[in-house]
C-alpha positions as CSV (number, residue, x, y, z in Angstrom):
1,X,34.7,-7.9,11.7
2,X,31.4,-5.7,12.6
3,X,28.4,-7.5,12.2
4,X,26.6,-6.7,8.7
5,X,23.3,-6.7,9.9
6,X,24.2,-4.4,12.6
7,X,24.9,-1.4,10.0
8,X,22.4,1.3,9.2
9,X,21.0,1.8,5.3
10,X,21.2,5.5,4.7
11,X,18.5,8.1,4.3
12,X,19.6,8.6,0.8
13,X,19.5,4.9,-0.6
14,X,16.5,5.1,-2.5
15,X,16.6,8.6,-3.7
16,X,16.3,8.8,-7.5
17,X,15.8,12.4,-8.5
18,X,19.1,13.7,-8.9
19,X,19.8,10.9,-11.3
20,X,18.4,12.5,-14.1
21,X,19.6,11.4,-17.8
22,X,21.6,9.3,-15.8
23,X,20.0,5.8,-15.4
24,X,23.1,3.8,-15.6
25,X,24.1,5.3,-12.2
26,X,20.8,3.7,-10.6
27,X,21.6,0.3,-12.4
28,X,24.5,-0.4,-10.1
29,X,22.6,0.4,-7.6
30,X,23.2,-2.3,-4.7
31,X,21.2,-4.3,-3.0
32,X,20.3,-3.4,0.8
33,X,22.4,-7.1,1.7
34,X,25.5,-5.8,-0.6
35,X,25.7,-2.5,1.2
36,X,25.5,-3.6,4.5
37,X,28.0,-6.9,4.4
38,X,30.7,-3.5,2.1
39,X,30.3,-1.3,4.9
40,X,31.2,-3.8,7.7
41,X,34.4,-4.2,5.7
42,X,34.7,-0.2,5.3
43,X,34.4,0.4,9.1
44,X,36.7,-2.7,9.6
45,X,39.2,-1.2,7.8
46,X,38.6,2.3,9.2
47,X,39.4,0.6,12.7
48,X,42.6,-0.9,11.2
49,X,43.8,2.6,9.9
50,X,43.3,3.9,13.5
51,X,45.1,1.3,15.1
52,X,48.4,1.3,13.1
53,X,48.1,5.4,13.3
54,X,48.5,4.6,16.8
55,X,51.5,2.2,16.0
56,X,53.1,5.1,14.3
57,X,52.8,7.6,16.8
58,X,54.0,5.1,19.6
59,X,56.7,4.4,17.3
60,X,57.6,8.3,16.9
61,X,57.5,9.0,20.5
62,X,60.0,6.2,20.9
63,X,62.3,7.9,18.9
64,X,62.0,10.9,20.9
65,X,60.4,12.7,17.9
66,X,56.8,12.7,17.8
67,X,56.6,16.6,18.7
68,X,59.1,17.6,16.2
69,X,57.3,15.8,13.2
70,X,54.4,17.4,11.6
71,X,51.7,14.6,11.3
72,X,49.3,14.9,8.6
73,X,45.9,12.7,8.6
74,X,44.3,13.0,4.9
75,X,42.8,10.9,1.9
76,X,42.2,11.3,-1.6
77,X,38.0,11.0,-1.7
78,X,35.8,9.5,0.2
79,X,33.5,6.5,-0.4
80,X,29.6,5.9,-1.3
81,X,28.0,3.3,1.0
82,X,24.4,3.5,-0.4
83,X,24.6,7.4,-0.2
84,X,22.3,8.1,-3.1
85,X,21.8,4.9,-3.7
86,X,26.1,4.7,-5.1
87,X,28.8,2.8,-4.1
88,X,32.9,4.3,-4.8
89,X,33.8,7.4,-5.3
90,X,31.3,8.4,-8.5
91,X,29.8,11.8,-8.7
92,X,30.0,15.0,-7.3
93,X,28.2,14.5,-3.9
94,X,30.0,15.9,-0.6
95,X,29.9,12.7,0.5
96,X,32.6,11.6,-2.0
97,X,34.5,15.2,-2.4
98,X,34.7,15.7,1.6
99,X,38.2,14.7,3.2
100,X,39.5,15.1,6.7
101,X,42.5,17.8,6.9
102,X,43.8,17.2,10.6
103,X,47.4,18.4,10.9
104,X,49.4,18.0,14.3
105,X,52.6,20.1,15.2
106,X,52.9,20.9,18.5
107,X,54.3,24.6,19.3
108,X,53.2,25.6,15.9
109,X,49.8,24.9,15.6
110,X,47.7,25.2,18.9
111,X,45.8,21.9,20.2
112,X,42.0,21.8,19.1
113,X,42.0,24.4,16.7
114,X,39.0,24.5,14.7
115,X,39.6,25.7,11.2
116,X,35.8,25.7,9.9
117,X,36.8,27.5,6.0
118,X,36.3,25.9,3.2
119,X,40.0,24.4,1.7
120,X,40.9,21.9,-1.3
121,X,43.5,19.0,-1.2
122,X,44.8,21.7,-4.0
123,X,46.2,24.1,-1.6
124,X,47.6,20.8,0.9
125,X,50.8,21.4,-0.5
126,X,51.1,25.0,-0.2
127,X,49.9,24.9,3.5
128,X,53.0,22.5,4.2
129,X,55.7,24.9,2.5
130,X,54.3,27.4,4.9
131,X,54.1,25.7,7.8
132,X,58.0,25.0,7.3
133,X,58.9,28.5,6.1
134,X,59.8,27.2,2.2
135,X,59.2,29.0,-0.8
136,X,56.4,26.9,-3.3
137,X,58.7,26.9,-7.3
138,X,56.1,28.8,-8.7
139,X,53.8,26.3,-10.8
140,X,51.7,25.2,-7.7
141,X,48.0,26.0,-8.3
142,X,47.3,26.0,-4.6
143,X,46.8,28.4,-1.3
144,X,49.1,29.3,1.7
145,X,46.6,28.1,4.5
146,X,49.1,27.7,6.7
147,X,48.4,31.1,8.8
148,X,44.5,29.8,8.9
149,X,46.4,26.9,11.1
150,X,48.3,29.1,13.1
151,X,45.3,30.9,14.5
152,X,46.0,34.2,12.3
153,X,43.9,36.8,10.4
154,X,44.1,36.3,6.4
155,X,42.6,36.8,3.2
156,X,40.7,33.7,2.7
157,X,37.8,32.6,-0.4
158,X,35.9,30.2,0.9
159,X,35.7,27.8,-2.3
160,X,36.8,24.2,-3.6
161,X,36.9,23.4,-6.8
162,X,35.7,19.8,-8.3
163,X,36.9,18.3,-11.3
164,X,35.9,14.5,-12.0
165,X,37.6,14.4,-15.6
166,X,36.5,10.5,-15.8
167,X,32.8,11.3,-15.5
168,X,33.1,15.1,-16.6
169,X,31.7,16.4,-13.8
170,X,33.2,20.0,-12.4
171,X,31.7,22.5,-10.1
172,X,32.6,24.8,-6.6
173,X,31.5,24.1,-2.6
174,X,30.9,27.4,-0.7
175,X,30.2,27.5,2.8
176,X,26.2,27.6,1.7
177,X,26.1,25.9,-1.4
178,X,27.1,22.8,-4.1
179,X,26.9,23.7,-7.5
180,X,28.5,21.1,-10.7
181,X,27.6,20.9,-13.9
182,X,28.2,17.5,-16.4
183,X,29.3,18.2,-19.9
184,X,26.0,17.1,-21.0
185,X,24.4,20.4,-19.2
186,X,23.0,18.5,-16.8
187,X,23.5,20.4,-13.4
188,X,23.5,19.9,-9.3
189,X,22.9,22.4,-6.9
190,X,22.5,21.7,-3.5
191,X,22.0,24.3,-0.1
192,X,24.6,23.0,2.0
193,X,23.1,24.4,4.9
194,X,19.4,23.7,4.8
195,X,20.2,20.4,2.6
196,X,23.2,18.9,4.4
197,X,22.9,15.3,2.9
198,X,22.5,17.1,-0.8
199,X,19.0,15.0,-1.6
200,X,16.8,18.0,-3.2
201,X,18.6,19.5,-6.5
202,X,17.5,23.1,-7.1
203,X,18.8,22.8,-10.7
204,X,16.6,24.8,-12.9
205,X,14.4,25.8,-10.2
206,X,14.4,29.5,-8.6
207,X,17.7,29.8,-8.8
208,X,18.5,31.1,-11.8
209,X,20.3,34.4,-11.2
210,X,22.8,31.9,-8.1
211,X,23.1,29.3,-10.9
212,X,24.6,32.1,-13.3
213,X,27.0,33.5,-10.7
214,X,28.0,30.4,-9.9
215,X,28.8,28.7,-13.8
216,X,30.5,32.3,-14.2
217,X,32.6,31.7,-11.1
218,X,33.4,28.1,-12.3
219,X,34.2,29.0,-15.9
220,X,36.5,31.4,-15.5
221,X,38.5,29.5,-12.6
222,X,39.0,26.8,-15.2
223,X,39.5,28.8,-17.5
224,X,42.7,30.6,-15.3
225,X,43.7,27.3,-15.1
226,X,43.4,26.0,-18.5
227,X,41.1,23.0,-17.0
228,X,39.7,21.4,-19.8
229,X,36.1,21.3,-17.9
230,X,36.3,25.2,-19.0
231,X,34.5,24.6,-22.3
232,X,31.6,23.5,-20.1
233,X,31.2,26.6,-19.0
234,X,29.8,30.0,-20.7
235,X,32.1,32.3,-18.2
C-alpha cells in the first residue's frame, strides 16, 4: 500500500463558500489524517484496476482476439478525496461528474485520437450501436458519438446534463462553464476555464443574463425528458 503520509491534501480542502445553506456537507468534513490514510487505499486500488486490465488484455491476445474486441475503459462517478473539503461521490463538482471514456478498436478508431467535446455516460450506449452498425429501439435518450470516434465531421452540442436525484441537484457542463441548481434555489456556477478546480461560485453575481440562459437551457431539457428536476426550473 502507498504510504499515507506521502499523499498530497488538496487545494480545495478547506474551502467553505460554496457550502452555503448547506452546513451538513462541511460536518462530514474529514480530518487531514482520514483523507490521506482513504486516498492511499484509492490509489491502491486504482493500481489494482490497472494491473488486472492488463490481465485481461494479455488474456485476449491469447485468444487471438484482442484487435477484434472493442475495449471500453469507463466508470460510473468519480470520487471526493478532500476536494472541497467531501469525501464520495456528493455534489455536483466536476470532480465527482468527470469519467474517463477511452474506447479501443483497432481499424476502426485510429490510435491516439483525441476527442476533446463535451459527452455524457447518456449517449455511451448509443456510441456502441454505432460503432457496430446496430440500430438503437427507439427509447434511448442518448447521442450517436460514434463518428466523433472515427475522426469524422458531425453535428455535435457540447453539453452534459447532471441529475443527482438523491441530493436534488441538476445542472449542464459546457466547454466554459458549470451551472446546477438544488431544489432549494440554491445555485453553482463555475468558469470551467478560468476556474478549473470550480472553488469561486459566480451564483448571483454578474451573471445574471448567463445564469438565465442556462436554467432555460436546463429546464426545458428536463422538461423534453420528463426529468422530475424540471419543476426546478422556470424554462
Amino acid at each position: 500500500m502507498l504510504e499515507p503520509l506521502a499523499m498530497v491534501v488538496p487545494e480545495s480542502y478547506g474551502d467553505s463558500s460554496a457550502f452555503e445553506g448547506f452546513a451538513d456537507a462541511q460536518s462530514r468534513k474529514p480530518d487531514q489524517d482520514r483523507l490521506r490514510q482513504f486516498k492511499a487505499w484509492y490509489y491502491g486500488a486504482v493500481k489494482l484496476i490497472d494491473d488486472n486490465v492488463g490481465r485481461l488484455f494479455a488474456c485476449l491476445e491469447g485468444e487471438g482476439i484482442l484487435d477484434d474486441t472493442i475495449i471500453v475503459f469507463t466508470t460510473d462517478h468519480g470520487e471526493y478525496i478532500g476536494e472541497h473539503g467531501l469525501m464520495g461521490k456528493n455534489m455536483i463538482y466536476e470532480t465527482a461528474h468527470r469519467v474517463p471514456f477511452l474506447v479501443r478498436w483497432p481499424g476502426r478508431i485510429a490510435a491516439g485520437t483525441d476527442v476533446n467535446r463535451v459527452v455524457a455516460s447518456v449517449d455511451f450506449q448509443q456510441t456502441l450501436l454505432g460503432l457496430v452498425g446496430l440500430e438503437p429501439c427507439g427509447r434511448e435518450q442518448g447521442r450517436d458519438g460514434s463518428g466523433l470516434l472515427r475522426g469524422e465531421s458531425v453535428t455535435w452540442e457540447d453539453e452534459a446534463f447532471v441529475h443527482h436525484p438523491s441530493h436534488q441537484w441538476a445542472g449542464v457542463y459546457t466547454p466554459a462553464h458549470l451551472y446546477a441548481v438544488h431544489s432549494s434555489g440554491y445555485g453553482m456556477l463555475f468558469d470551467r476555464e478560468r476556474d478549473p478546480d470550480q472553488r469561486e461560485n459566480l451564483f448571483g453575481g454578474d451573471g445574471g443574463e448567463l445564469i438565465r440562459e442556462m436554467s432555460e437551457r436546463v429546464g426545458a431539457h428536463f422538461q423534453g425528458c420528463d426529468g422530475p428536476a424540471a419543476e426546478w426550473f422556470s424554462a
